[in-house]
C-alpha positions in Angstrom: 0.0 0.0 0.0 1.8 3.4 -0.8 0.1 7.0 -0.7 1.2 10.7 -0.8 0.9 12.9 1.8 1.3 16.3 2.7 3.7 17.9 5.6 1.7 20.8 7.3 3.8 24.3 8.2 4.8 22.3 12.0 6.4 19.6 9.9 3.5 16.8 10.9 1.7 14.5 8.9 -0.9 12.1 8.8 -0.1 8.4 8.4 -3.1 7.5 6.0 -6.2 5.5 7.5 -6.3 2.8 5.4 -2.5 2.1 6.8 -3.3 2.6 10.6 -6.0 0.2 10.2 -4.4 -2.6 7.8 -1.7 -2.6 10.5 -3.5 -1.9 13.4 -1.9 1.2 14.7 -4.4 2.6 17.4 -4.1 5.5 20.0 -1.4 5.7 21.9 0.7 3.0 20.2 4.1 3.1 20.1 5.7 3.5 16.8 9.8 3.6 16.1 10.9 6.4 13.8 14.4 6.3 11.5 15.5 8.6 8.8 17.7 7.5 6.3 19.7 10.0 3.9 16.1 10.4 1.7 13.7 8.2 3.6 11.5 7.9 6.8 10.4 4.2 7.9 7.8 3.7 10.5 7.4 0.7 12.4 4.7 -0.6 15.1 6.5 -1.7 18.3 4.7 -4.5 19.6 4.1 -4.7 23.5 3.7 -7.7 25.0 1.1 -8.4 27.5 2.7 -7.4 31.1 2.5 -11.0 32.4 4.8 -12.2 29.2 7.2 -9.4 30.0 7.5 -10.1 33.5 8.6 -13.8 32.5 11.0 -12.8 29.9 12.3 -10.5 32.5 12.5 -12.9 35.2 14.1 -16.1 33.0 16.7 -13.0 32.0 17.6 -12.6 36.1 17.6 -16.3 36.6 19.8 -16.7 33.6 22.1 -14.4 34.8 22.1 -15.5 38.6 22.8 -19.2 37.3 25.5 -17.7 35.0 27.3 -16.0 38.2 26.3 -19.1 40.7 23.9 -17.2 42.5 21.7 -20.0 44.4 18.0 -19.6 46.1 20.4 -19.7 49.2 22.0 -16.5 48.5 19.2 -14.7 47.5 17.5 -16.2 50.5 19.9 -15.1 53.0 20.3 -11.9 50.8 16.3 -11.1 51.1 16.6 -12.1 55.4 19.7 -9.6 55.5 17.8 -6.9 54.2 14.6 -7.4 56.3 16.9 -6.7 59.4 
């Protein structure tokens, strides 16, 4: 799908409907931005669902525990040392 669009005297434009819809842009989306030497590309960021980020967040600290030996110990007696 291509279209031309005008730039108004702020330097904003419109992304067409047609394109919002067909790839399901919606308020408050977040969209990444790059410029090239004579081009602009727009892409969707997807969000995951918080409960899917929180797990890929949480296998990344467990990864990295395991990779420096942390144990449930540590961060046991860790978690006890702070409650002090």
């Amino acid at each position: 799908m291509e279209s031309i669009i005008k730039v108004d005297d702020i330097g904003d434009f419109k992304i067409p409907k047609a394109m919002t819809e067909r790839l399901g842009i919606q308020k408050d989306d977040a969209l990444f931005v790059l410029s090239t030497n004579d081009a602009i590309i727009i892409k969707k960021i997807e969000k995951k669902p918080l409960d899917e980020r929180f797990k890929d967040f949480s296998d990344h600290v467990e990864a990295r525990f395991e990779d420096a030996g942390v144990t449930e110990n540590d961060v046991s007696a860790a978690v006890e040392w702070t409650r002090r």
